[in-house]
N, CA, C and O atoms as a CHARMM CRD file, in Angstrom:
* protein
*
  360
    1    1 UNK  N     -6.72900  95.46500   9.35000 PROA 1      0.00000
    2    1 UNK  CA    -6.33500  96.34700   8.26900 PROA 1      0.00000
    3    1 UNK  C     -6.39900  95.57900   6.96200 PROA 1      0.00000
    4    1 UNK  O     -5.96600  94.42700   6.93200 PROA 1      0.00000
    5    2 UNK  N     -6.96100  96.20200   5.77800 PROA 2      0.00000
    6    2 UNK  CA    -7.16900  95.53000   4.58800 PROA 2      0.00000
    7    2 UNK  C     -6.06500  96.10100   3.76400 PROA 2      0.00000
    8    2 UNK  O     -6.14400  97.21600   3.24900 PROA 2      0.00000
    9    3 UNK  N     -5.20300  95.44000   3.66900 PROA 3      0.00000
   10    3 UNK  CA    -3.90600  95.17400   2.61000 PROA 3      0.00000
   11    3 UNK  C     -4.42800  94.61300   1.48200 PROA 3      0.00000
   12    3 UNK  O     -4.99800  93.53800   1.67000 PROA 3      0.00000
   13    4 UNK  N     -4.39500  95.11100   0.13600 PROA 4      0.00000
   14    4 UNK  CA    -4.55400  94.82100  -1.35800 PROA 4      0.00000
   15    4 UNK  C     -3.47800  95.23200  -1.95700 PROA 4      0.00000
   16    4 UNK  O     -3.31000  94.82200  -3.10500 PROA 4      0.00000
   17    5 UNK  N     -2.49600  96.10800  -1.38500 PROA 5      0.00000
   18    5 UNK  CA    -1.48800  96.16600  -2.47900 PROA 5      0.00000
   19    5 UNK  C     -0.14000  95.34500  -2.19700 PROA 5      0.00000
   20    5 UNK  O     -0.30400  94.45000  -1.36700 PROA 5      0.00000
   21    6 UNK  N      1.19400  95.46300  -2.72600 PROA 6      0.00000
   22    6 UNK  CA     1.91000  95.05600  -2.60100 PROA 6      0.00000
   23    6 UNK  C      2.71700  94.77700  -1.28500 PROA 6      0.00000
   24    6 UNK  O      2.94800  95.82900  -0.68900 PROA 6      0.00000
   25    7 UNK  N      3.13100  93.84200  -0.76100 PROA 7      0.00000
   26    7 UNK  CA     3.21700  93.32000   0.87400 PROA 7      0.00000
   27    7 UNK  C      4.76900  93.03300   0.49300 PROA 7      0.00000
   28    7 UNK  O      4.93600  92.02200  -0.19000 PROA 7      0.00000
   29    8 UNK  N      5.98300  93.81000   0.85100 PROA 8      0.00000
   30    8 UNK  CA     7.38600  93.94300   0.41100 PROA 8      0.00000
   31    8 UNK  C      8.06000  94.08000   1.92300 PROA 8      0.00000
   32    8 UNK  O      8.00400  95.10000   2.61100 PROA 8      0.00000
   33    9 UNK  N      8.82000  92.62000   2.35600 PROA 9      0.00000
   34    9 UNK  CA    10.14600  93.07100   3.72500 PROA 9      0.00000
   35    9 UNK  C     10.55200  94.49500   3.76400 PROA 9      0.00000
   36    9 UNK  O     10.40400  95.34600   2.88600 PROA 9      0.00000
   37   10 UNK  N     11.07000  94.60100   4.89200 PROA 10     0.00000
   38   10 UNK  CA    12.19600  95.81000   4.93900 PROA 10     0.00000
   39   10 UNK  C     12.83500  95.95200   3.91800 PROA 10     0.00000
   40   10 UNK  O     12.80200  96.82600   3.05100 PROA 10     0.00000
   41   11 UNK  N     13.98800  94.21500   4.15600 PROA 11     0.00000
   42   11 UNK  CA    15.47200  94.08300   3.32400 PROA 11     0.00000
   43   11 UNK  C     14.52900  94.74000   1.63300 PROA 11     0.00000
   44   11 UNK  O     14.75600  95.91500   1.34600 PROA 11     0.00000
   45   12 UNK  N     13.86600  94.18100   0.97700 PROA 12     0.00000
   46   12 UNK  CA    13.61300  94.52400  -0.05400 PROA 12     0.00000
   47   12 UNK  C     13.61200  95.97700  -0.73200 PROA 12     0.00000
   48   12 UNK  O     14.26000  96.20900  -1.75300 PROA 12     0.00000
   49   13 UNK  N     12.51300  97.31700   0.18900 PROA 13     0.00000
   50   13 UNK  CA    12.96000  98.08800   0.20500 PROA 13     0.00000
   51   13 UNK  C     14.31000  98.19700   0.26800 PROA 13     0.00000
   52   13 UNK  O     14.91000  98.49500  -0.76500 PROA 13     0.00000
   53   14 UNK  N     14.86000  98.03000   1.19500 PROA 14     0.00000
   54   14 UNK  CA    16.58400  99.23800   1.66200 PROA 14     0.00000
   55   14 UNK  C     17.55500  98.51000  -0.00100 PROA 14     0.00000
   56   14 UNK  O     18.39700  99.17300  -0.60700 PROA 14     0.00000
   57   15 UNK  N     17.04300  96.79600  -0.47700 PROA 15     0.00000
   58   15 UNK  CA    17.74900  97.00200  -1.67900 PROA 15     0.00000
   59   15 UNK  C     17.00000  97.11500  -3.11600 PROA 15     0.00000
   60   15 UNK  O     17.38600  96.79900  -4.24200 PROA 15     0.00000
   61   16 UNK  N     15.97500  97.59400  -2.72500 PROA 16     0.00000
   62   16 UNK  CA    15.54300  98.04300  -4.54500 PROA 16     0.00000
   63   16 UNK  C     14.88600  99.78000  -4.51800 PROA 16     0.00000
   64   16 UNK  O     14.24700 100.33700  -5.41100 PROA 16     0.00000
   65   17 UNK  N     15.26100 100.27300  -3.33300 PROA 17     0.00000
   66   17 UNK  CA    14.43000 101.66400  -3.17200 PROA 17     0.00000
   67   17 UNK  C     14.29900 102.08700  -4.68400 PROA 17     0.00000
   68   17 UNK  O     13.19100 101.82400  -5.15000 PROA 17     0.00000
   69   18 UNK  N     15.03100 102.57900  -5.40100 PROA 18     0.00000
   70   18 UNK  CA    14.81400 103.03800  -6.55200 PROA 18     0.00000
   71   18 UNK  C     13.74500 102.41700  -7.61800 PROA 18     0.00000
   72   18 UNK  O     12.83200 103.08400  -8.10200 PROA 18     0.00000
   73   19 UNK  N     14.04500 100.73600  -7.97700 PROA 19     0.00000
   74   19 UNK  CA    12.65100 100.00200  -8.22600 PROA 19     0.00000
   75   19 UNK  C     11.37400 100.29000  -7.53700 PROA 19     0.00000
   76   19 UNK  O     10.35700 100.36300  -8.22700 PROA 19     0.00000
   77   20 UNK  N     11.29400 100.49900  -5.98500 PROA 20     0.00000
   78   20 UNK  CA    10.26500 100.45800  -5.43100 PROA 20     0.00000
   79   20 UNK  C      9.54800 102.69400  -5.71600 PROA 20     0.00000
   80   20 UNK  O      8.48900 103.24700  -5.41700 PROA 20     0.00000
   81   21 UNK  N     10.35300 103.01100  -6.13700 PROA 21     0.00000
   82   21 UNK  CA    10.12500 104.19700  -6.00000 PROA 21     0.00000
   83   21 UNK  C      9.48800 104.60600  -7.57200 PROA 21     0.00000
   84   21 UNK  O      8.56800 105.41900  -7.66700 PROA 21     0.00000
   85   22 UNK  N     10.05300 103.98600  -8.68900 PROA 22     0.00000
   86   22 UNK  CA     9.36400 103.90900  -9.97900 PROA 22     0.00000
   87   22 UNK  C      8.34500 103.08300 -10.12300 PROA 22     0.00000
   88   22 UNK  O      7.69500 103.31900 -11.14200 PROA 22     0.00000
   89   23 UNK  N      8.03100 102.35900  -9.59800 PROA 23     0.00000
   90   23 UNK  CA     6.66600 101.19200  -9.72900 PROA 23     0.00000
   91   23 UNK  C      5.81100 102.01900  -8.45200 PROA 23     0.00000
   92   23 UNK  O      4.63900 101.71500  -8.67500 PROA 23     0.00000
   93   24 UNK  N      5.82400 102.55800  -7.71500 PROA 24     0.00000
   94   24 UNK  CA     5.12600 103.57600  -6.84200 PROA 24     0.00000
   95   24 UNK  C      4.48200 104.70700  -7.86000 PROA 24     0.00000
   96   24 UNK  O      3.30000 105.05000  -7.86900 PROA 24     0.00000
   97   25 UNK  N      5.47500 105.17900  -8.66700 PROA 25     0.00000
   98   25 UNK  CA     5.07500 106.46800  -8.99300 PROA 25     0.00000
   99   25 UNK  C      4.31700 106.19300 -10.35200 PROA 25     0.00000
  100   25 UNK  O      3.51100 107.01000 -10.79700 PROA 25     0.00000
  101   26 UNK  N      4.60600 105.01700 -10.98400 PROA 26     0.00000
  102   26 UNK  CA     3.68200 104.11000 -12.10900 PROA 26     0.00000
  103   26 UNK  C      2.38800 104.16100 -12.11100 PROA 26     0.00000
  104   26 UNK  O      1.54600 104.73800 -12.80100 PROA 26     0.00000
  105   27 UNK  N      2.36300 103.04700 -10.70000 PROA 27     0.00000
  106   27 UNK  CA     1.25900 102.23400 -10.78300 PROA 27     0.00000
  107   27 UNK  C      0.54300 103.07900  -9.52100 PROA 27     0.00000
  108   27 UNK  O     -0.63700 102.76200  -9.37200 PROA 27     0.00000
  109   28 UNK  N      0.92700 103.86500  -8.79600 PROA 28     0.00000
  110   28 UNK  CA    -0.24400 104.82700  -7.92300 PROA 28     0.00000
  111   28 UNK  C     -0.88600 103.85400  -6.74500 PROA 28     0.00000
  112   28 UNK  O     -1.84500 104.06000  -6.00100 PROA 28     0.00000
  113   29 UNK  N      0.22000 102.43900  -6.88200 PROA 29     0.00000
  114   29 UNK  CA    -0.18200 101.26800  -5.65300 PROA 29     0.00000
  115   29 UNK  C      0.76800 101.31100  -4.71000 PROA 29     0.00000
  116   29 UNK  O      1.99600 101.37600  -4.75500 PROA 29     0.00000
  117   30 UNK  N     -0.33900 101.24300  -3.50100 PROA 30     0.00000
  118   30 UNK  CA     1.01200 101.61300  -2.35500 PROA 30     0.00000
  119   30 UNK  C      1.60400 100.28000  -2.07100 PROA 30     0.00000
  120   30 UNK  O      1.12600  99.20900  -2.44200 PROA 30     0.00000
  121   31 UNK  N      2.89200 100.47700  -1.25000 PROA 31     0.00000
  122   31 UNK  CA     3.58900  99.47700  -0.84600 PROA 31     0.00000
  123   31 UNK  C      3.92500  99.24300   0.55000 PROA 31     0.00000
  124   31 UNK  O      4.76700  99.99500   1.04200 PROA 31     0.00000
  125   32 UNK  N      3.12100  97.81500   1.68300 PROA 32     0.00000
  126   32 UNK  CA     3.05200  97.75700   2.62900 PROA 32     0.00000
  127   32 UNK  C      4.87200  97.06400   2.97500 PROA 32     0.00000
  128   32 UNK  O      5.33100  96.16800   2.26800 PROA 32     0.00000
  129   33 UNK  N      5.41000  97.48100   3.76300 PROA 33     0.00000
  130   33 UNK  CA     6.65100  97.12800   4.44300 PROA 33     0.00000
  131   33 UNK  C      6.43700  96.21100   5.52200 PROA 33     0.00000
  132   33 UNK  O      5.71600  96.69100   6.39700 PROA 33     0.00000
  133   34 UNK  N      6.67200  95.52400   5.64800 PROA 34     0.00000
  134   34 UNK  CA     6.97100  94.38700   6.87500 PROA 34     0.00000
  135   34 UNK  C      7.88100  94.35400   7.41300 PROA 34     0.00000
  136   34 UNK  O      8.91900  94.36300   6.75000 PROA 34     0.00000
  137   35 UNK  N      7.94800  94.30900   8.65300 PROA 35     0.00000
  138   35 UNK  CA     9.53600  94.25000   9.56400 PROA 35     0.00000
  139   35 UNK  C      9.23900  92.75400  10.53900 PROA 35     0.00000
  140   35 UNK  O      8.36400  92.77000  11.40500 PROA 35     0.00000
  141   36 UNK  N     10.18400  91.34000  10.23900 PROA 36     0.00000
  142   36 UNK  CA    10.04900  90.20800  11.43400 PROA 36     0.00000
  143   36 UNK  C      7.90300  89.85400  10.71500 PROA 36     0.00000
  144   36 UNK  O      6.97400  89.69000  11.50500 PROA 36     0.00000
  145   37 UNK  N      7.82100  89.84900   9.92000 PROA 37     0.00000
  146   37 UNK  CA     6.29200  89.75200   9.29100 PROA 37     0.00000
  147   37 UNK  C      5.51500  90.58900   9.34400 PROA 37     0.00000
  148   37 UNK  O      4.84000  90.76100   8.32900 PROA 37     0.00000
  149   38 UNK  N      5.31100  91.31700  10.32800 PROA 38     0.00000
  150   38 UNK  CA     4.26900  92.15000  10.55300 PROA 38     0.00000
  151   38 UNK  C      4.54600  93.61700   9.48900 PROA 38     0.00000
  152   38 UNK  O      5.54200  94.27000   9.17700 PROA 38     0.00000
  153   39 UNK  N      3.09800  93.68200   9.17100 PROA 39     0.00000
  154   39 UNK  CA     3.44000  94.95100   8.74600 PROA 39     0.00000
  155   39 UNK  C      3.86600  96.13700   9.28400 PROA 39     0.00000
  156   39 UNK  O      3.51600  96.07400  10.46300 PROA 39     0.00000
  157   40 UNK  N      4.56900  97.46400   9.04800 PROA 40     0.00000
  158   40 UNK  CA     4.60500  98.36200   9.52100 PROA 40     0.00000
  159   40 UNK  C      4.27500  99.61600   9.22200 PROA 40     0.00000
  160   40 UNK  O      3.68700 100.41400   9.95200 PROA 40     0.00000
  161   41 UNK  N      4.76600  99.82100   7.84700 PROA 41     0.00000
  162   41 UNK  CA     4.60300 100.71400   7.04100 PROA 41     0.00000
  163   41 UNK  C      4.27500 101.01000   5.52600 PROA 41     0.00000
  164   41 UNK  O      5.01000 100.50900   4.67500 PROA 41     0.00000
  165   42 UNK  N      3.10600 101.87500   5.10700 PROA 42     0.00000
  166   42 UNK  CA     2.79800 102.17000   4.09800 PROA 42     0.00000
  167   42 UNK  C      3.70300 102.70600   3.04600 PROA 42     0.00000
  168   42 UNK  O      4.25000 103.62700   3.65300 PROA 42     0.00000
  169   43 UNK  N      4.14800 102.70100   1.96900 PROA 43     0.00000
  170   43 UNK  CA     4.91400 103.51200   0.81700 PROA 43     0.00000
  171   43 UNK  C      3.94300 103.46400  -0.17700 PROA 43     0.00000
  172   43 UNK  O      3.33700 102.51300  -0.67200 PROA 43     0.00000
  173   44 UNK  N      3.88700 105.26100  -0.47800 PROA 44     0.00000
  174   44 UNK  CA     2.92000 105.57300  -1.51300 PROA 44     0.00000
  175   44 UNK  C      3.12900 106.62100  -2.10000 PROA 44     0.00000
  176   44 UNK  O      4.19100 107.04800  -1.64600 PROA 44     0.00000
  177   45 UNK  N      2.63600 107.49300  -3.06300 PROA 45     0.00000
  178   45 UNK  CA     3.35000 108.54600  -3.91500 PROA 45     0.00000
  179   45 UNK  C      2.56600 109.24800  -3.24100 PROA 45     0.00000
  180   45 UNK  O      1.67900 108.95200  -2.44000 PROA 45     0.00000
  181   46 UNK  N      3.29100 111.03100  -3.94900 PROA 46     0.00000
  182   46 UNK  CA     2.63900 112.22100  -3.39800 PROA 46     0.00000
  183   46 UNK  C      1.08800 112.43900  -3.53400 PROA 46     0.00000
  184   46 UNK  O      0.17100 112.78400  -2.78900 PROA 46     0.00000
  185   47 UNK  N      1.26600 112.00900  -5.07000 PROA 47     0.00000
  186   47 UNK  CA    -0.04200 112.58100  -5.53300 PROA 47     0.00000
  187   47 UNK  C     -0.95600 111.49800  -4.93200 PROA 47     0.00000
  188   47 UNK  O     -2.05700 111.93200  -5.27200 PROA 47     0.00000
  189   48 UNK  N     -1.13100 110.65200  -4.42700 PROA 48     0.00000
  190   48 UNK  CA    -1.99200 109.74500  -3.70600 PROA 48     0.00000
  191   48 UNK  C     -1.95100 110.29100  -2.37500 PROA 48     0.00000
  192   48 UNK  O     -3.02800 110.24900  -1.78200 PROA 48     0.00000
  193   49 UNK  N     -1.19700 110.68000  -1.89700 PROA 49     0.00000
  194   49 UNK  CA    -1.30500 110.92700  -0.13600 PROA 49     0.00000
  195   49 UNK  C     -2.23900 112.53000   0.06100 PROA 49     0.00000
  196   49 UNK  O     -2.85900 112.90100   1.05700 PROA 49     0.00000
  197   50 UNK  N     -2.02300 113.40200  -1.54000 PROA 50     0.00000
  198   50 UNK  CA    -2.69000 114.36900  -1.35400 PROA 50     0.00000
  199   50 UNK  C     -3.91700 114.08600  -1.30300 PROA 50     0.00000
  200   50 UNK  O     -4.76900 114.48800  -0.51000 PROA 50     0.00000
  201   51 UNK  N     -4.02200 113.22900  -2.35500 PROA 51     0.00000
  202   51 UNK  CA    -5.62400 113.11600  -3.09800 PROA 51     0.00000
  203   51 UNK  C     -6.60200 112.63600  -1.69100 PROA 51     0.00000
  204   51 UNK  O     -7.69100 113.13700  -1.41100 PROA 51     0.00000
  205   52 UNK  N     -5.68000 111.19300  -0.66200 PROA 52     0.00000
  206   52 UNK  CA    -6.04000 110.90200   0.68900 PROA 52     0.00000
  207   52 UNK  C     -6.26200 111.77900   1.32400 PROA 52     0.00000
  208   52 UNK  O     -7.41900 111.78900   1.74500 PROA 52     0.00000
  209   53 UNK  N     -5.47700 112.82300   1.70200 PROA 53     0.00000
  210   53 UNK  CA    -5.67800 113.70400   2.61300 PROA 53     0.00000
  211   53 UNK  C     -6.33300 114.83400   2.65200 PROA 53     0.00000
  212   53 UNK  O     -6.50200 115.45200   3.70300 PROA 53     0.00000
  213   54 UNK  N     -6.89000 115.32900   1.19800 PROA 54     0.00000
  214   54 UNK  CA    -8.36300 115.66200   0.75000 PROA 54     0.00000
  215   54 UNK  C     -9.30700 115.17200   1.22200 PROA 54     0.00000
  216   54 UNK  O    -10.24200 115.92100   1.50600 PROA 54     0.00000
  217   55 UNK  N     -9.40200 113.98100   1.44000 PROA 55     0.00000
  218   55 UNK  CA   -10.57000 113.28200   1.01600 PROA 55     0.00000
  219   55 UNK  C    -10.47400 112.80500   2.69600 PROA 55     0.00000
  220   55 UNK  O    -11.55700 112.28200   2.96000 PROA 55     0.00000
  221   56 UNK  N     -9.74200 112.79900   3.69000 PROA 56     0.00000
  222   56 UNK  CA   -10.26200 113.09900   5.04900 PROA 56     0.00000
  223   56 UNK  C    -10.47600 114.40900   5.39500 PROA 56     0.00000
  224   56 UNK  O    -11.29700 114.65200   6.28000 PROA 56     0.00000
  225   57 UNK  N     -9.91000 115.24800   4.87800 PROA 57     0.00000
  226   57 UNK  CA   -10.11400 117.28700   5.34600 PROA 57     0.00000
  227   57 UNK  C    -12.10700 117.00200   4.93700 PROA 57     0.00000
  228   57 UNK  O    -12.97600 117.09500   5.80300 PROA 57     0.00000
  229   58 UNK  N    -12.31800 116.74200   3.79200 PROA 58     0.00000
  230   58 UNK  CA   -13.93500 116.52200   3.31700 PROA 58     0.00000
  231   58 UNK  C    -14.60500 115.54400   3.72800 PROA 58     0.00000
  232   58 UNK  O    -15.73100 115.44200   3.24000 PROA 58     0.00000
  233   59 UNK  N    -14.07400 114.26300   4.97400 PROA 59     0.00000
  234   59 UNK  CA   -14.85900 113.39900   5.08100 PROA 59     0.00000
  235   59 UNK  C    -14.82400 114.44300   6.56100 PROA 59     0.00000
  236   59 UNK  O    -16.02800 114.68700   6.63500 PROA 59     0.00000
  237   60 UNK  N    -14.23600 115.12500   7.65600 PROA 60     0.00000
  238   60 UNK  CA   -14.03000 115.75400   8.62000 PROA 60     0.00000
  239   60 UNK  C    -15.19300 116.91900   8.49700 PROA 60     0.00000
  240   60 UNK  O    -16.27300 116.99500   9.08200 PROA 60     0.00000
  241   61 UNK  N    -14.63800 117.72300   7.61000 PROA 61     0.00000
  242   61 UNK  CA   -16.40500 118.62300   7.48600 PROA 61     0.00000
  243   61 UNK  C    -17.64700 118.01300   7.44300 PROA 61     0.00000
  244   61 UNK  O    -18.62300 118.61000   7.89600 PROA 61     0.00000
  245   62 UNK  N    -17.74600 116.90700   6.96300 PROA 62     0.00000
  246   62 UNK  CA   -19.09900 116.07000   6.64200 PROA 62     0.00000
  247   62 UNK  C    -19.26900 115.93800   8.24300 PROA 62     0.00000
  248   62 UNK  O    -20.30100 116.37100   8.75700 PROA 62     0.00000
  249   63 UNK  N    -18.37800 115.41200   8.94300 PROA 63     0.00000
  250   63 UNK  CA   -18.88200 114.89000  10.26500 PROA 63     0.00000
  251   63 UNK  C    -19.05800 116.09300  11.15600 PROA 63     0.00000
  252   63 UNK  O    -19.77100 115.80400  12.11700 PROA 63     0.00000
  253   64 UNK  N    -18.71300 117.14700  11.15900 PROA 64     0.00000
  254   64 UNK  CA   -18.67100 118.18400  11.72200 PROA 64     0.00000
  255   64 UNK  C    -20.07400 119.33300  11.30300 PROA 64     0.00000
  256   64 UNK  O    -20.44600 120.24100  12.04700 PROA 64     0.00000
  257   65 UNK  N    -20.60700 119.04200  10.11400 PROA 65     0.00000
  258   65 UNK  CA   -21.86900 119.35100   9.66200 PROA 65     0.00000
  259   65 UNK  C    -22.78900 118.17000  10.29300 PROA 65     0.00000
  260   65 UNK  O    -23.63900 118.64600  11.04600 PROA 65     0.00000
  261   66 UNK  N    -22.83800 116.91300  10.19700 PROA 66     0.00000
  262   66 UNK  CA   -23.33900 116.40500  11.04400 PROA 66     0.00000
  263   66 UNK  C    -23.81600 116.59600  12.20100 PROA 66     0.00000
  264   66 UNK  O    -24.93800 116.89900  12.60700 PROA 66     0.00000
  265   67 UNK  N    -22.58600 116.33200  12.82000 PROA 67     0.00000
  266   67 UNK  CA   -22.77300 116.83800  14.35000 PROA 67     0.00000
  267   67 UNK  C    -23.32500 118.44300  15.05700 PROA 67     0.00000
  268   67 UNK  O    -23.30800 118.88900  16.20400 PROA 67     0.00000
  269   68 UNK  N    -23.74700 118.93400  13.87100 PROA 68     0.00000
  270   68 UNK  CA   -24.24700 120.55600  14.19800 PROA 68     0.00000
  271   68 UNK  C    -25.36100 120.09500  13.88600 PROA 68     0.00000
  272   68 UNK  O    -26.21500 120.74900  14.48400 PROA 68     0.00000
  273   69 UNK  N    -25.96300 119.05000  13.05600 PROA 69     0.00000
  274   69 UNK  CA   -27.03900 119.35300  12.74000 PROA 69     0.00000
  275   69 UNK  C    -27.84400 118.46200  14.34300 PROA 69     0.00000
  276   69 UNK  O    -28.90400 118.91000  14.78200 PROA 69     0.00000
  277   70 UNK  N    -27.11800 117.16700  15.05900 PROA 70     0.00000
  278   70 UNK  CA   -27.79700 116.44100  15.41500 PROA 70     0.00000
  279   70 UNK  C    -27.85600 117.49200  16.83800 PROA 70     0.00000
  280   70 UNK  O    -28.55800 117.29800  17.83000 PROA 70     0.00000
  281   71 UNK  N    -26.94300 118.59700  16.62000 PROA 71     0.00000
  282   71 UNK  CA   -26.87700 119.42700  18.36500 PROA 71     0.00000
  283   71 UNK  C    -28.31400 120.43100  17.88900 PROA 71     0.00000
  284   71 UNK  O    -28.70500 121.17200  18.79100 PROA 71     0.00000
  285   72 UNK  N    -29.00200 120.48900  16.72900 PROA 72     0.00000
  286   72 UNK  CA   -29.66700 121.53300  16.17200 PROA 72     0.00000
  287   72 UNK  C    -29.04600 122.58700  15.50700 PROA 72     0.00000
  288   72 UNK  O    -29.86300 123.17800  14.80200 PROA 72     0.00000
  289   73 UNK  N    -28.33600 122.88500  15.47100 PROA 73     0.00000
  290   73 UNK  CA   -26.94800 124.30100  15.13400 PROA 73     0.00000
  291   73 UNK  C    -27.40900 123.93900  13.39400 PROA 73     0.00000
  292   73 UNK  O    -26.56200 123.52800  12.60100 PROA 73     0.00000
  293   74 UNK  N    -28.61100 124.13100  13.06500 PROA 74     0.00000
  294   74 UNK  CA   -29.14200 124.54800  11.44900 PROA 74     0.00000
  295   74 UNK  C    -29.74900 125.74800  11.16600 PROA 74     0.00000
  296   74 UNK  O    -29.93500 126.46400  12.15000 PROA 74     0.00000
  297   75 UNK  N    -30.17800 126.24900   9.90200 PROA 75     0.00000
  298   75 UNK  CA   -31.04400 127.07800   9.69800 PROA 75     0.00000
  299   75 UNK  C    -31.80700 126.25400   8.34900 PROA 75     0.00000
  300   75 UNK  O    -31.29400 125.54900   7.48000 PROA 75     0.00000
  301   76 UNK  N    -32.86800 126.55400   8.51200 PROA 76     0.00000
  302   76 UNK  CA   -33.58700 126.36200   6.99100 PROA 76     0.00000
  303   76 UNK  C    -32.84500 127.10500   5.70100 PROA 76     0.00000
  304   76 UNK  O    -32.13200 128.10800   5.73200 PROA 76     0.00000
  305   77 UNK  N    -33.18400 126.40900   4.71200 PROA 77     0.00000
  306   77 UNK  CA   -32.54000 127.54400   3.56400 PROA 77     0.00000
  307   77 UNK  C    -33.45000 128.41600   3.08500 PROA 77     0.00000
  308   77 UNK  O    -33.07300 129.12200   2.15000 PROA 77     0.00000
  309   78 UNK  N    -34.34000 128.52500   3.40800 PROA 78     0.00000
  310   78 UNK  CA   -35.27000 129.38000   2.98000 PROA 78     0.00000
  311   78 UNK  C    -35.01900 130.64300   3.88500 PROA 78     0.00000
  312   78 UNK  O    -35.27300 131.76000   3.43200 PROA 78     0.00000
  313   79 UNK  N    -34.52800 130.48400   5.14500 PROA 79     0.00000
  314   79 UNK  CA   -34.28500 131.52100   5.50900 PROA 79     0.00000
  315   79 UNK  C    -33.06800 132.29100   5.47900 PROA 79     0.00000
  316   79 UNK  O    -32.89600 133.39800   5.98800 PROA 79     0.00000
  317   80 UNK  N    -32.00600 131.39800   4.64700 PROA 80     0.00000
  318   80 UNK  CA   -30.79600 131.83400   4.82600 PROA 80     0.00000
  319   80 UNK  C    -30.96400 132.53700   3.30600 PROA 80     0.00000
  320   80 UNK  O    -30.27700 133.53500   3.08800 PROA 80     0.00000
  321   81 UNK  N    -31.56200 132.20700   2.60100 PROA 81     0.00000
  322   81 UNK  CA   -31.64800 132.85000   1.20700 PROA 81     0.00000
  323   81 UNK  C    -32.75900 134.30400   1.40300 PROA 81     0.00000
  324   81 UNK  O    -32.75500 135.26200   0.63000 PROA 81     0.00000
  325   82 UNK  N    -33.61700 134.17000   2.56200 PROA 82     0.00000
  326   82 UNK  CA   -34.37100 135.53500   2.28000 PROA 82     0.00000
  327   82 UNK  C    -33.36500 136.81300   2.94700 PROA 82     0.00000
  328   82 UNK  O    -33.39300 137.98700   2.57900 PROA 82     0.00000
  329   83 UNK  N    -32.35900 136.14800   4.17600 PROA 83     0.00000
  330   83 UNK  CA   -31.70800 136.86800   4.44800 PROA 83     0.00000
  331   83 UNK  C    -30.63100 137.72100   3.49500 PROA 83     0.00000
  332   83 UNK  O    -30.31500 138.90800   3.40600 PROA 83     0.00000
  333   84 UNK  N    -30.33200 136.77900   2.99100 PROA 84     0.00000
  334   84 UNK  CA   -29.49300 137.54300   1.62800 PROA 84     0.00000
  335   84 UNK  C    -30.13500 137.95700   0.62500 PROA 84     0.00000
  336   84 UNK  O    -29.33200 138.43100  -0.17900 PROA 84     0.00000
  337   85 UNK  N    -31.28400 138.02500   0.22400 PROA 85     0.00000
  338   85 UNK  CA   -32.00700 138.74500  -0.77400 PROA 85     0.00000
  339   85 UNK  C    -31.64500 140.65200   0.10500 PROA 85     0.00000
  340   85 UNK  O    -30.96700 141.63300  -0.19800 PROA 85     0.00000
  341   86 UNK  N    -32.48400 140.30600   1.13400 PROA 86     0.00000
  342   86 UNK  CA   -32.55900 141.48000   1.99000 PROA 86     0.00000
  343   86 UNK  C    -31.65300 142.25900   1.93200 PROA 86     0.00000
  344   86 UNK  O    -31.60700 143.45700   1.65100 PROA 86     0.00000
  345   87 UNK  N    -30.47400 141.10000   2.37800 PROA 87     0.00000
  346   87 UNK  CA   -29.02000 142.13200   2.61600 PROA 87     0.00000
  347   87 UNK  C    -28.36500 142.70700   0.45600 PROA 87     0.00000
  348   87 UNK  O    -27.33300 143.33500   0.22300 PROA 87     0.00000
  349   88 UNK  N    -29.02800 142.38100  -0.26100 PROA 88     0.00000
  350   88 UNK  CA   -28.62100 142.32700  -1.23500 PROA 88     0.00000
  351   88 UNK  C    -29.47300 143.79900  -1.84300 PROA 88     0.00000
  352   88 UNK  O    -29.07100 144.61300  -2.67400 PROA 88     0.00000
  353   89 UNK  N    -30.83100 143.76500  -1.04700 PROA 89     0.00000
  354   89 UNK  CA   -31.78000 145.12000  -1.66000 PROA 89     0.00000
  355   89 UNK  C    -31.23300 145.88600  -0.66900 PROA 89     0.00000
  356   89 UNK  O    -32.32700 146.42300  -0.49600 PROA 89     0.00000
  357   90 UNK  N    -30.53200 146.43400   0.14800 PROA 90     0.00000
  358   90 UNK  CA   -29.99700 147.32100   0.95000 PROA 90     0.00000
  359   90 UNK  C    -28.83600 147.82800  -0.12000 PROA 90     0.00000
  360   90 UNK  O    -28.04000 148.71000   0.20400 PROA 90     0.00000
């Protein structure tokens, strides 16, 4: 796992939550928690976890268009556009 942001104990959190919760919502850098060294847990603001979790919902369709295309499950666009001309002169 590639850690670049801030690498903060437990104890630290449980005594600066409020520091750690304004420099979160600042600087938009998450904050890795360590418990006994190891890391455990991420702390990060809303608007970052949305913007993340966008951005797997759109990396998930990509792979899922993929994988239709490599089963064949395509159409040309040429035919998907004459179809709707058609359905459009009706």
């Amino acid at each position: 796992m590639k850690l670049s942001s801030q690498i903060k104990p437990i104890s630290y959190l449980k005594s600066h939550t409020a520091e750690v919760v304004k420099s979160i919502t600042e600087t938009r850098e998450p904050l890795v928690i360590t418990q006994n060294g190891e890391a455990k847990l991420v702390v990060m603001d809303v608007k970052s976890f949305e913007e993340q979790e966008e951005t797997m919902a759109l990396l998930k369709l990509l792979a899922m268009g993929n994988k239709e295309i490599e089963e064949g499950k395509y159409r040309d666009v040429e035919d998907v556009f004459a179809e709707l001309d058609a359905a459009d002169e009706r």
